[in-house]
N, CA, C and O atoms as CSV, one atom per row, in Angstrom:
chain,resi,resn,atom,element,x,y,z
A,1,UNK,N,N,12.885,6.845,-37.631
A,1,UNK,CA,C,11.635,6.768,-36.914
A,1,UNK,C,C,10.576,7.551,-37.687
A,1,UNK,O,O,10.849,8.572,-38.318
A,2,UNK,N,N,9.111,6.916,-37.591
A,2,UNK,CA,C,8.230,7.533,-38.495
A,2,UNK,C,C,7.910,9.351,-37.640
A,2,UNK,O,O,8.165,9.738,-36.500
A,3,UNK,N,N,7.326,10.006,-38.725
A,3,UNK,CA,C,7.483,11.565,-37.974
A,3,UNK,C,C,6.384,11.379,-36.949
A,3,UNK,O,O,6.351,12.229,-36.060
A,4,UNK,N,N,5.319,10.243,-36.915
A,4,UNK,CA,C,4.429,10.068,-36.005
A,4,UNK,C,C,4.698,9.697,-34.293
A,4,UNK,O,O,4.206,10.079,-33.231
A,5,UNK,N,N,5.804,8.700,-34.727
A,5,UNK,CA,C,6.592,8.545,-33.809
A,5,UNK,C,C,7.189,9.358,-32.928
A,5,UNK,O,O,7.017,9.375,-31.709
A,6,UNK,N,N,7.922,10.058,-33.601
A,6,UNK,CA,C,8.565,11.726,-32.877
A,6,UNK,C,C,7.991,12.109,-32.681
A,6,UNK,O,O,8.031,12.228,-31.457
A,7,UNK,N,N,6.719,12.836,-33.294
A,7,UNK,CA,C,6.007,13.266,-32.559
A,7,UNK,C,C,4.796,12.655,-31.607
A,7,UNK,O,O,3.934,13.375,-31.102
A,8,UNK,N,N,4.840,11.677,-31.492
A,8,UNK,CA,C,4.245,11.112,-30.548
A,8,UNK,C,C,4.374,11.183,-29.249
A,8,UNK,O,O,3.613,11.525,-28.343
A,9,UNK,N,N,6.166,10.562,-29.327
A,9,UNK,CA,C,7.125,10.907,-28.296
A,9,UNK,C,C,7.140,11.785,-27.523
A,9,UNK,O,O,7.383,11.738,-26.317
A,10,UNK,N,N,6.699,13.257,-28.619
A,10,UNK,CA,C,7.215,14.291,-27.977
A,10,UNK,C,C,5.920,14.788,-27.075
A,10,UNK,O,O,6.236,15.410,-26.060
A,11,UNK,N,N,4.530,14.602,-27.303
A,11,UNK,CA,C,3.477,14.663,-27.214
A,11,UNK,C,C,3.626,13.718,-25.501
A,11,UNK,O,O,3.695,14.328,-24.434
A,12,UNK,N,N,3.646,12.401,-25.594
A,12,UNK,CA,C,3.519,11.626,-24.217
A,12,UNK,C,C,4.765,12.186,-23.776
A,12,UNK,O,O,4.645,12.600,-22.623
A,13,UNK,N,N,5.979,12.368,-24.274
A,13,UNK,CA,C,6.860,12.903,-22.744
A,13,UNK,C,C,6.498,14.532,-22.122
A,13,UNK,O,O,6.968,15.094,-21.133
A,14,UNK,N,N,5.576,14.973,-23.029
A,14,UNK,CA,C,5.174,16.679,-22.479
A,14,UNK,C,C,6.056,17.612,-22.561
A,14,UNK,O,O,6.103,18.670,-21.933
A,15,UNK,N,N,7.038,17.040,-23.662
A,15,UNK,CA,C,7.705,18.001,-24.513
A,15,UNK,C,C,7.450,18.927,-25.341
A,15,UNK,O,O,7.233,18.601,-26.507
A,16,UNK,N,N,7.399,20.689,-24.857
A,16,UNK,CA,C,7.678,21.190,-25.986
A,16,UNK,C,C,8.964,21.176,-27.175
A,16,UNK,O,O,8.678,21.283,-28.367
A,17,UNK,N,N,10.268,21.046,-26.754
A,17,UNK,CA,C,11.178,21.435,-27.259
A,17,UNK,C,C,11.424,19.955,-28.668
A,17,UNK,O,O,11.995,19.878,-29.756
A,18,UNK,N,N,10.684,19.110,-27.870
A,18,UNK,CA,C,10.795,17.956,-29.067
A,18,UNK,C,C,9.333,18.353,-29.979
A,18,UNK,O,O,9.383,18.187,-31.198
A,19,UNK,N,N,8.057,18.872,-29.353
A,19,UNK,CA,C,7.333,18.833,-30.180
A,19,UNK,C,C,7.580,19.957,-31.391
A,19,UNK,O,O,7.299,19.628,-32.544
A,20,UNK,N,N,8.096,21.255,-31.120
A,20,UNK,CA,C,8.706,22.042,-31.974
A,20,UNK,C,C,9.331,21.443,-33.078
A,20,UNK,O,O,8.934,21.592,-34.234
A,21,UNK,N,N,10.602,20.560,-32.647
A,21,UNK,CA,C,11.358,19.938,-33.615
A,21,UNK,C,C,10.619,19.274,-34.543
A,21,UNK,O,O,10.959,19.453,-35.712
A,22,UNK,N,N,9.775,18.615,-34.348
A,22,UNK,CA,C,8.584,17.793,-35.288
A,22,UNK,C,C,8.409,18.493,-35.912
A,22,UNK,O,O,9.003,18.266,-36.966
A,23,UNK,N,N,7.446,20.041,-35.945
A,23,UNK,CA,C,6.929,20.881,-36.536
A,23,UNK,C,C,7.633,21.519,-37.372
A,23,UNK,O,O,8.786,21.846,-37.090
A,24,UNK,N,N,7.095,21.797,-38.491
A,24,UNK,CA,C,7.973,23.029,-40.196
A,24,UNK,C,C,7.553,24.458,-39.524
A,24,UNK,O,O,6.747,24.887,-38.698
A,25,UNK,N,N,8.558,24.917,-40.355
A,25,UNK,CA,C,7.929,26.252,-39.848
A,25,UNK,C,C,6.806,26.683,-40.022
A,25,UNK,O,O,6.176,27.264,-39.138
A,26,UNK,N,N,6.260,26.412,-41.502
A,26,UNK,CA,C,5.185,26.844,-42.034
A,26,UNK,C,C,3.638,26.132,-41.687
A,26,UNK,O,O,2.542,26.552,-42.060
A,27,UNK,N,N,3.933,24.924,-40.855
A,27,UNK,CA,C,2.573,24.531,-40.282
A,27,UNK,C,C,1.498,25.072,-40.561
A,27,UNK,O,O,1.376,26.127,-41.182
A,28,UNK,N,N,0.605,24.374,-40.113
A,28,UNK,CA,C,-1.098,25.031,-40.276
A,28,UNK,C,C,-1.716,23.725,-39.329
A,28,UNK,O,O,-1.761,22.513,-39.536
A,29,UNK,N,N,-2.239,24.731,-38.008
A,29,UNK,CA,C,-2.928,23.853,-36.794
A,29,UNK,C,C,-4.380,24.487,-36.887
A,29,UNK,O,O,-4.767,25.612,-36.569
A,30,UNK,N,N,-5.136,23.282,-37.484
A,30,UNK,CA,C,-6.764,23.112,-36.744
A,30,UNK,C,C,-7.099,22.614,-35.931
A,30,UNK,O,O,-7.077,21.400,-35.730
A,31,UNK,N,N,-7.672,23.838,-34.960
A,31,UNK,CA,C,-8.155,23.580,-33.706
A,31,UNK,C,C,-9.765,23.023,-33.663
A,31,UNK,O,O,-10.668,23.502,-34.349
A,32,UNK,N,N,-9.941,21.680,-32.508
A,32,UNK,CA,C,-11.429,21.258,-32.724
A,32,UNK,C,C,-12.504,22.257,-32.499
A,32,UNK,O,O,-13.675,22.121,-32.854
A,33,UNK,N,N,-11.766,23.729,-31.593
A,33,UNK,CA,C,-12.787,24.638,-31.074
A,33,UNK,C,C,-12.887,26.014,-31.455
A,33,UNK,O,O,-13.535,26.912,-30.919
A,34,UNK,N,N,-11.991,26.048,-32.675
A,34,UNK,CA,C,-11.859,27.429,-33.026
A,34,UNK,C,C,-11.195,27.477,-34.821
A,34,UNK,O,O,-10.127,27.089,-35.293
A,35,UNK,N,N,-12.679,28.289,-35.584
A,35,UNK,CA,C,-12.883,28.080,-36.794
A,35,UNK,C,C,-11.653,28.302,-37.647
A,35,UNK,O,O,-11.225,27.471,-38.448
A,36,UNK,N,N,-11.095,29.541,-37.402
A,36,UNK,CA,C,-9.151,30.026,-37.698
A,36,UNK,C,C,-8.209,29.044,-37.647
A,36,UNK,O,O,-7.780,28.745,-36.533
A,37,UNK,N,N,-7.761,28.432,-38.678
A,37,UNK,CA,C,-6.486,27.620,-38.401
A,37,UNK,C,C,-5.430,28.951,-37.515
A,37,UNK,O,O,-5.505,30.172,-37.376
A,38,UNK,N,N,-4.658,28.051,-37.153
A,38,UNK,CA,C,-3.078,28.681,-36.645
A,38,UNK,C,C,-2.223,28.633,-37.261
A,38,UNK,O,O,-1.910,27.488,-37.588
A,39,UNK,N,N,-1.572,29.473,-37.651
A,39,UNK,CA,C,-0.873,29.145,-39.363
A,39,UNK,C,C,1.002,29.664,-38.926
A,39,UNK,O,O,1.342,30.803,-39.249
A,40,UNK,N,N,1.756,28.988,-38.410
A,40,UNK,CA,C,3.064,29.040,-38.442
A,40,UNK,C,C,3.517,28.522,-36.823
A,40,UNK,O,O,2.823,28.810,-35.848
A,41,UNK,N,N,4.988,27.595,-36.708
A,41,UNK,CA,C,5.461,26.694,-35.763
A,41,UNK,C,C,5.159,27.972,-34.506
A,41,UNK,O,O,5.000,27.369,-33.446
A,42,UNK,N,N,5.064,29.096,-34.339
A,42,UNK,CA,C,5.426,29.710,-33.431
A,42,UNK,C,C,3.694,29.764,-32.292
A,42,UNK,O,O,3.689,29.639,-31.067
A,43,UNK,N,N,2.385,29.988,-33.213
A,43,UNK,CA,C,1.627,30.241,-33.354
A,43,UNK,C,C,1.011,28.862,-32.670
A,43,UNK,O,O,0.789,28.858,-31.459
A,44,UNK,N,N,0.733,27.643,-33.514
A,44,UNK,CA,C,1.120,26.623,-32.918
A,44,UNK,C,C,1.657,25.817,-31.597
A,44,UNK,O,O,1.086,24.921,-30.976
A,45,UNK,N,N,2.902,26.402,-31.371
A,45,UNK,CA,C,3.276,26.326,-30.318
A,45,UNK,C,C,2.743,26.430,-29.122
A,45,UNK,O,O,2.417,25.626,-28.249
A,46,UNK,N,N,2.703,27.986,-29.290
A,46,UNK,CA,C,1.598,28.872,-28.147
A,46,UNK,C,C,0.490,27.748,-27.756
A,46,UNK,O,O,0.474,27.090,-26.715
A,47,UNK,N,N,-0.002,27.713,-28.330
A,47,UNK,CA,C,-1.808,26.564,-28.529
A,47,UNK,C,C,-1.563,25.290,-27.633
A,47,UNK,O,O,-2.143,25.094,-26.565
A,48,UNK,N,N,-0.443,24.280,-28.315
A,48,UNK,CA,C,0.085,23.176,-27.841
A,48,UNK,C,C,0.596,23.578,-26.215
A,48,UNK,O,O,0.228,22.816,-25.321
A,49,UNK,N,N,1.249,24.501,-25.941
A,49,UNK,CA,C,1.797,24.215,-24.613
A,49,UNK,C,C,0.741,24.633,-24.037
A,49,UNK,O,O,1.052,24.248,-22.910
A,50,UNK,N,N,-0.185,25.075,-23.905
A,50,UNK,CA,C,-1.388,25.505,-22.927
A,50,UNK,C,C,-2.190,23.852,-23.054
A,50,UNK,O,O,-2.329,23.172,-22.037
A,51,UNK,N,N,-2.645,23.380,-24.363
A,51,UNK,CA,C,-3.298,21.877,-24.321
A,51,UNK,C,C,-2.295,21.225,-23.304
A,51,UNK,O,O,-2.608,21.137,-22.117
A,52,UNK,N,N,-1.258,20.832,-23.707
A,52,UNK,CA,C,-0.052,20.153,-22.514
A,52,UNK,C,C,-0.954,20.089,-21.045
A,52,UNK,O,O,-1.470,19.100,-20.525
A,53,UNK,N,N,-0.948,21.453,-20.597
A,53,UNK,CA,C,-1.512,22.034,-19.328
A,53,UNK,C,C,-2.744,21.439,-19.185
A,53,UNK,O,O,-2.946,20.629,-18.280
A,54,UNK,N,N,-3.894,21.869,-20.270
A,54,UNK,CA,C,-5.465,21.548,-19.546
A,54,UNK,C,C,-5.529,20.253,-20.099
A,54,UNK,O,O,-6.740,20.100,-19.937
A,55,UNK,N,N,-5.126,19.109,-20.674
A,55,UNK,CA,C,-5.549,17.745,-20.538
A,55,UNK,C,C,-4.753,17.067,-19.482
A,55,UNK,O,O,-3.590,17.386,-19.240
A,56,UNK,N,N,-5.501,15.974,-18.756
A,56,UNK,CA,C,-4.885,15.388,-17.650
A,56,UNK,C,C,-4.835,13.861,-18.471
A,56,UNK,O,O,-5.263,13.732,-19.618
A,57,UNK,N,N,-4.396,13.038,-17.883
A,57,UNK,CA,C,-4.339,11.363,-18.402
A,57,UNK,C,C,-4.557,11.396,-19.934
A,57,UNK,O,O,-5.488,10.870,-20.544
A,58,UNK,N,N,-3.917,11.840,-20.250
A,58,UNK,CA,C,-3.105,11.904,-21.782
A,58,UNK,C,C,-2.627,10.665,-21.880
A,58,UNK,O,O,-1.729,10.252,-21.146
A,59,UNK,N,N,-3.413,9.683,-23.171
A,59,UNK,CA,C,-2.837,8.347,-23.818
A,59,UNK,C,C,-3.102,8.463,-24.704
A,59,UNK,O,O,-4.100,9.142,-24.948
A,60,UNK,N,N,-2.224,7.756,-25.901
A,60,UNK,CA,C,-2.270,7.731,-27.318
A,60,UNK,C,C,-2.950,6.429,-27.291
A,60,UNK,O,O,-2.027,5.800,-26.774
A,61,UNK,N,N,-3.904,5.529,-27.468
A,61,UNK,CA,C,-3.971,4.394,-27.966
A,61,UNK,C,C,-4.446,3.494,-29.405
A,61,UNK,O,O,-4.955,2.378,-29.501
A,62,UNK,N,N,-4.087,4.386,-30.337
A,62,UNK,CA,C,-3.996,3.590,-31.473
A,62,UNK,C,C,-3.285,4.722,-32.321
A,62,UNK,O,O,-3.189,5.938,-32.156
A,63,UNK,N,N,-2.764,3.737,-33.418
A,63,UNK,CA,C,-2.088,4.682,-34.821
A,63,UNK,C,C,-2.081,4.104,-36.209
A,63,UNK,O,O,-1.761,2.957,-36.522
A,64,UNK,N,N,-2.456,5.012,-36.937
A,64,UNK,CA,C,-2.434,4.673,-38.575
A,64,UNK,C,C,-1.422,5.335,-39.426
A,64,UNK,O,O,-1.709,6.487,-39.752
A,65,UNK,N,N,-0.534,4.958,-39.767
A,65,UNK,CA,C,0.505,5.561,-40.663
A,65,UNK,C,C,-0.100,5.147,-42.471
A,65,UNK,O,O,-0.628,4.205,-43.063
A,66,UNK,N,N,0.348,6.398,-42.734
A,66,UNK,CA,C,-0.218,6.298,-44.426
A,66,UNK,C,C,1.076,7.112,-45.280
A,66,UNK,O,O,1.653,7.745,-44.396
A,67,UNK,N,N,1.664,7.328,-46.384
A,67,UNK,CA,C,2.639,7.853,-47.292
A,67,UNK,C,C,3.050,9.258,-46.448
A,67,UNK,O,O,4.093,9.651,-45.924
A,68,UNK,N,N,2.166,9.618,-46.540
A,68,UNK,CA,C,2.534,11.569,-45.898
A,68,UNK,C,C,1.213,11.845,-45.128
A,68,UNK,O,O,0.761,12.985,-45.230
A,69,UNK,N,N,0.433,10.802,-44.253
A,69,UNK,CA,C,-0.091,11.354,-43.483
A,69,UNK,C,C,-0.260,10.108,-42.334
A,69,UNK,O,O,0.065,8.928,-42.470
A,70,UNK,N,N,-0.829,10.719,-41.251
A,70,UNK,CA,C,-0.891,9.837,-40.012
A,70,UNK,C,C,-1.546,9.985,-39.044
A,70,UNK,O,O,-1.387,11.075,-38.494
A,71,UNK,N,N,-2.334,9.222,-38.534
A,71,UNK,CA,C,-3.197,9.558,-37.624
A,71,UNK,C,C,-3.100,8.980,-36.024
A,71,UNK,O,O,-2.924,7.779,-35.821
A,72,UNK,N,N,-3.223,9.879,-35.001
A,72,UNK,CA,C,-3.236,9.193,-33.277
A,72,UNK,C,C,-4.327,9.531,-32.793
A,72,UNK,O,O,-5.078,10.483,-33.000
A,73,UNK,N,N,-4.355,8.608,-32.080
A,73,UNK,CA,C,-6.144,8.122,-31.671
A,73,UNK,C,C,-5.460,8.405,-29.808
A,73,UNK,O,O,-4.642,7.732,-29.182
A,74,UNK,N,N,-6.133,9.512,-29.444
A,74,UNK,CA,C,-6.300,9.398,-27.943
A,74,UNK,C,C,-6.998,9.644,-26.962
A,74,UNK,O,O,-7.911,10.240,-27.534
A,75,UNK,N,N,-7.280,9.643,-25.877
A,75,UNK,CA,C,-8.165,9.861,-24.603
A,75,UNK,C,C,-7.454,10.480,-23.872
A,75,UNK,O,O,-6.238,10.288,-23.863
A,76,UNK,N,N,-7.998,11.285,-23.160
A,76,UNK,CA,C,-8.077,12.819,-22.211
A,76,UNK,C,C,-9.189,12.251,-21.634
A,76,UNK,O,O,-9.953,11.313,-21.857
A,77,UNK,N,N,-8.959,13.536,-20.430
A,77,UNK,CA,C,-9.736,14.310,-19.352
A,77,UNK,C,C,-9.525,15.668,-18.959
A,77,UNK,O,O,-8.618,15.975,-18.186
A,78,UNK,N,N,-10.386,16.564,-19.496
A,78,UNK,CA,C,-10.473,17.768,-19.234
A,78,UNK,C,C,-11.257,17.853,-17.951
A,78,UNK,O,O,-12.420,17.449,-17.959
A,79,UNK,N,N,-10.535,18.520,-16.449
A,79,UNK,CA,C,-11.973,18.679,-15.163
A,79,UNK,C,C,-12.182,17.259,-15.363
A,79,UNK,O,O,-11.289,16.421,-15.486
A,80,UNK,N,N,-14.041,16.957,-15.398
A,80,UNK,CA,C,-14.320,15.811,-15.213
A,80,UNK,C,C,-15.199,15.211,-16.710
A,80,UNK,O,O,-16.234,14.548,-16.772
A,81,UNK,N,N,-14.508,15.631,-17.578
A,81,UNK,CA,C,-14.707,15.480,-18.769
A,81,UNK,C,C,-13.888,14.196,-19.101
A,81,UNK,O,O,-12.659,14.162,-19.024
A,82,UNK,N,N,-14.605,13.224,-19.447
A,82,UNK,CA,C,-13.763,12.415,-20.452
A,82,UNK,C,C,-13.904,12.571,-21.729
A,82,UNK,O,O,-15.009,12.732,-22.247
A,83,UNK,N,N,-12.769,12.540,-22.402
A,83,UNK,CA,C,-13.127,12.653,-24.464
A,83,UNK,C,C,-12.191,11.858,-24.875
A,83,UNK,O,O,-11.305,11.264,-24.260
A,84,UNK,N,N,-12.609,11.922,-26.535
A,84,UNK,CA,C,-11.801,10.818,-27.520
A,84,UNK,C,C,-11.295,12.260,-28.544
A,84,UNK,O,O,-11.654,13.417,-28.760
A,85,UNK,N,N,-10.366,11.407,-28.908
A,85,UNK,CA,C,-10.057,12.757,-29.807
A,85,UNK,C,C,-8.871,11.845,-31.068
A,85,UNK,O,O,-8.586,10.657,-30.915
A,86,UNK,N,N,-8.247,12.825,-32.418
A,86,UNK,CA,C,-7.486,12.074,-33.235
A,86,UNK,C,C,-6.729,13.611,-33.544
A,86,UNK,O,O,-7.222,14.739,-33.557
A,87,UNK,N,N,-5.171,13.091,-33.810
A,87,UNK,CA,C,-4.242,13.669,-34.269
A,87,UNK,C,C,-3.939,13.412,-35.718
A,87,UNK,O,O,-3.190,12.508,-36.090
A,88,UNK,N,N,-4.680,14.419,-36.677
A,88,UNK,CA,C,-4.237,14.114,-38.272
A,88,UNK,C,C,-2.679,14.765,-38.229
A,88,UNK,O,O,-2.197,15.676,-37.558
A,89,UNK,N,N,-2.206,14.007,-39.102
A,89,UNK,CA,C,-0.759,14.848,-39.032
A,89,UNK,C,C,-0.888,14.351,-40.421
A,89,UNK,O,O,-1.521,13.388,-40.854
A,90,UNK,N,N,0.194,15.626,-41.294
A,90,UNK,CA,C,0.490,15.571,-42.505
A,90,UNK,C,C,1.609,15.876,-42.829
A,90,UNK,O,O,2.040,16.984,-42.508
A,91,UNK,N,N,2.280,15.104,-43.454
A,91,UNK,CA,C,4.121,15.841,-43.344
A,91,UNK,C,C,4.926,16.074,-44.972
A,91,UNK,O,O,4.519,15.740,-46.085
A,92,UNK,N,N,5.683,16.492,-44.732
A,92,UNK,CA,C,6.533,17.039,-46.027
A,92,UNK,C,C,7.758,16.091,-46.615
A,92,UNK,O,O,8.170,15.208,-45.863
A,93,UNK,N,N,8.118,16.176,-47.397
A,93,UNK,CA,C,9.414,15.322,-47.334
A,93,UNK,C,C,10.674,15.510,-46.611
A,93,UNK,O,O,11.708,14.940,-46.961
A,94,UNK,N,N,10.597,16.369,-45.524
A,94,UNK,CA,C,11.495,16.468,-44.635
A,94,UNK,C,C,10.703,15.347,-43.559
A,94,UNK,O,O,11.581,14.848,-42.855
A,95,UNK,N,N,9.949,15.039,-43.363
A,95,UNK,CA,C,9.460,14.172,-42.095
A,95,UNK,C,C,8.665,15.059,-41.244
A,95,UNK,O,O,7.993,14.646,-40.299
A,96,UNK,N,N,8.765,16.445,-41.640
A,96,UNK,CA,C,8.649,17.362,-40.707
A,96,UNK,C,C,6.503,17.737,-40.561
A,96,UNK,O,O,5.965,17.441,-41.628
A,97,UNK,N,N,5.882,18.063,-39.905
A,97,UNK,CA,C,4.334,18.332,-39.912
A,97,UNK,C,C,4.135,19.550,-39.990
A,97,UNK,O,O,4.296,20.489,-39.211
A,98,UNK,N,N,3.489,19.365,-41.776
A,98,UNK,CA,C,3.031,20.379,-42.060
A,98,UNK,C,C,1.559,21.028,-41.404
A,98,UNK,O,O,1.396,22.173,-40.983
A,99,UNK,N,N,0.603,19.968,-41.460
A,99,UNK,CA,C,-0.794,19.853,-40.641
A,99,UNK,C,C,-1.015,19.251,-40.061
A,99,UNK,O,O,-0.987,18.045,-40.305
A,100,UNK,N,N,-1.392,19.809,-38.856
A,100,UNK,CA,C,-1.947,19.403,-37.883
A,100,UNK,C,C,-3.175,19.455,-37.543
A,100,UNK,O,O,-3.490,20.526,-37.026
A,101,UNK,N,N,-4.010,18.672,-37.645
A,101,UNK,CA,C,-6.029,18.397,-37.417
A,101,UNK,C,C,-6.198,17.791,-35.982
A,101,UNK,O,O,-5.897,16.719,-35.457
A,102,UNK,N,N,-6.760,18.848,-35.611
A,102,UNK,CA,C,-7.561,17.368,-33.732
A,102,UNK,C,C,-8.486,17.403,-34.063
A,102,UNK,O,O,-8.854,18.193,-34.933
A,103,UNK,N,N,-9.259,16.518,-33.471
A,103,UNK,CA,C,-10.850,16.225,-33.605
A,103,UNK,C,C,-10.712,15.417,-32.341
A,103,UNK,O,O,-9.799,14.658,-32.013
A,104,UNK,N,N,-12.325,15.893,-31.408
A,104,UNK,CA,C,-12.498,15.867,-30.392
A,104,UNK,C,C,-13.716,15.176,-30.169
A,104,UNK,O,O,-14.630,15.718,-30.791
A,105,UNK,N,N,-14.167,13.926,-29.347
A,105,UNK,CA,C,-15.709,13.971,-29.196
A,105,UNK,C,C,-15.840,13.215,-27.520
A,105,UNK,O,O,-14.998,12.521,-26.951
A,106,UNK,N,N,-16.952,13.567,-27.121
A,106,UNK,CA,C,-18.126,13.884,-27.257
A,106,UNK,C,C,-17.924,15.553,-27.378
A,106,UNK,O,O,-16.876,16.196,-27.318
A,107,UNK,N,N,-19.161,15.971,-27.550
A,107,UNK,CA,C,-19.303,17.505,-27.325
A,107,UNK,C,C,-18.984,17.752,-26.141
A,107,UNK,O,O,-18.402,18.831,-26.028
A,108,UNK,N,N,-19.196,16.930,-24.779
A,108,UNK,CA,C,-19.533,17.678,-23.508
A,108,UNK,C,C,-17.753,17.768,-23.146
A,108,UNK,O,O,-17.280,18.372,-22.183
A,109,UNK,N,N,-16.858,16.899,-24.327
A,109,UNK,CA,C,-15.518,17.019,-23.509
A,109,UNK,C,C,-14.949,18.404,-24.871
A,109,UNK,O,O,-14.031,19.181,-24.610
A,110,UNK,N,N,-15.583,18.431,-26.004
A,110,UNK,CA,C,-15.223,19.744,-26.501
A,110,UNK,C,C,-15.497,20.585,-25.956
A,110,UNK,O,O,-14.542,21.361,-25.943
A,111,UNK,N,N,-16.591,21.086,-25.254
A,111,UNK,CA,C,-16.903,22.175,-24.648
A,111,UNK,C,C,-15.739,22.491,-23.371
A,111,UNK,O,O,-14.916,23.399,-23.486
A,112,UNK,N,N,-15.794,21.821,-22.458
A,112,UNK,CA,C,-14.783,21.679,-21.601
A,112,UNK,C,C,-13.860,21.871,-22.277
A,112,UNK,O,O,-13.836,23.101,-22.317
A,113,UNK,N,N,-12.941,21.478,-22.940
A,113,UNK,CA,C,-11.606,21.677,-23.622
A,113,UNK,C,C,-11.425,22.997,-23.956
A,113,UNK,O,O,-10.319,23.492,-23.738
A,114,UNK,N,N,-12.550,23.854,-24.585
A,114,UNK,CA,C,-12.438,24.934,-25.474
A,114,UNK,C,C,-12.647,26.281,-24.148
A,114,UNK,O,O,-12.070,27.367,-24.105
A,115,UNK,N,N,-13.692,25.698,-23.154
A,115,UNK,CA,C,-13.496,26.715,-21.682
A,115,UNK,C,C,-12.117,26.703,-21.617
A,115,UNK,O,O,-11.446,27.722,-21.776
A,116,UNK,N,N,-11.618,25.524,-21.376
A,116,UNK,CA,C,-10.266,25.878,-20.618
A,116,UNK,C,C,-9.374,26.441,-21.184
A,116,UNK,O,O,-8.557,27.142,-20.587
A,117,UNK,N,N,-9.364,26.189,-22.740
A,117,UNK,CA,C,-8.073,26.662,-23.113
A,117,UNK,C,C,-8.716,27.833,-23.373
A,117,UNK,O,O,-7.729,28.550,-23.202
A,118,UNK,N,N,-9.823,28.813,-23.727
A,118,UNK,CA,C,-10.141,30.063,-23.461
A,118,UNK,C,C,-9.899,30.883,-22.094
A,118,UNK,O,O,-9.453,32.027,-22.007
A,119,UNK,N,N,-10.342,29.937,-20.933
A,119,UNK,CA,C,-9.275,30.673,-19.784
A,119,UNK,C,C,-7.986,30.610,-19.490
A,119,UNK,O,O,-7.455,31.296,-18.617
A,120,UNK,N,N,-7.382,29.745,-20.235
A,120,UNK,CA,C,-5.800,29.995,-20.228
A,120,UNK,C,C,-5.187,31.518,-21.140
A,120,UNK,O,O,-4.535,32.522,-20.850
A,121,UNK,N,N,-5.939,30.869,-22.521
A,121,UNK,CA,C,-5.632,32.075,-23.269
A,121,UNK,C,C,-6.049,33.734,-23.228
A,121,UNK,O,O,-5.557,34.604,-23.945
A,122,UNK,N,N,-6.804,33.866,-22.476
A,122,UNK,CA,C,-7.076,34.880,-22.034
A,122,UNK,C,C,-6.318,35.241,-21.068
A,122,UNK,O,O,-6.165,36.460,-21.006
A,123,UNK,N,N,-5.701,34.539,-20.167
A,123,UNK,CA,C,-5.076,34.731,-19.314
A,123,UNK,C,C,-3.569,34.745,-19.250
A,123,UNK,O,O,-2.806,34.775,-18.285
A,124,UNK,N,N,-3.277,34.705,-21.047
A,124,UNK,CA,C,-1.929,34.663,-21.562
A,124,UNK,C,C,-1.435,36.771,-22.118
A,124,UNK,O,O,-0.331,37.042,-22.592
C-alpha cells in the first residue's frame, strides 16, 4: 500500500497509533500556523492528536501520488469555520514520512484552526 494510503487510513480512522507507525522518527512537521517546524515523531505527535480533536467533518477528497512525495487534499470545520487544506507528505525509502506540510485556506478557517489548537495547547 502506498505510504499515502496508510497514512491516510490512519488519518480518517482517527488513529494515533497507526498514524505514528506512518511517521520516521526523524520527521519534520510544518504547521500552517506556526513559523517553527516540529522536528521529531514524538513532537509531531503531540500536534496531530490535538488537530484529531479540533477538526470536525474530516474528508480527504482528492490525492496525488508522485516517486517520494504525495499530496491529500481535504475539508474541515473548525467551530463554524469551513476550510480547504493539503497534506504534503514526503517519504524515505522505508515508505515511512519524513515531511509533513499542511496548508490551510481561507484565512478565516486558519485563524480558527490556530485559536483552537492554541487553546488546546496551552491547556496541555
Amino acid at each position: 500500500m502506498p505510504v499515502s494510503q496508510a497514512f491516510r487510513q490512519a488519518v480518517e480512522a482517527r488513529s494515533p497509533e497507526q498514524m505514528e507507525a506512518a511517521l520516521a522518527e526523524n520527521v519534520v512537521f510544518r504547521s500552517p500556523a506556526v513559523y517553527r517546524p516540529y522536528e521529531g515523531r514524538e513532537a509531531t505527535m503531540k500536534l496531530l492528536g490535538h488537530v484529531l480533536e479540533v477538526f470536525e467533518d474530516f474528508r480527504y477528497t482528492d490525492e496525488l501520488e508522485g516517486n517520494d512525495s504525495h499530496g491529500l487534499v481535504f475539508e474541515a470545520r473548525v467551530a463554524d469555520k469551513e476550510l480547504q487544506g493539503w497534506d504534503y507528505l514526503r517519504t524515505n525509502e522505508d515508505g515511512l514520512v519524513t515531511e509533513l506540510t499542511v496548508m490551510v485556506r481561507p484565512a478565516s478557517g486558519l485563524i480558527a484552526l490556530a485559536q483552537a489548537m492554541q487553546a488546546r495547547l496551552e491547556g496541555s
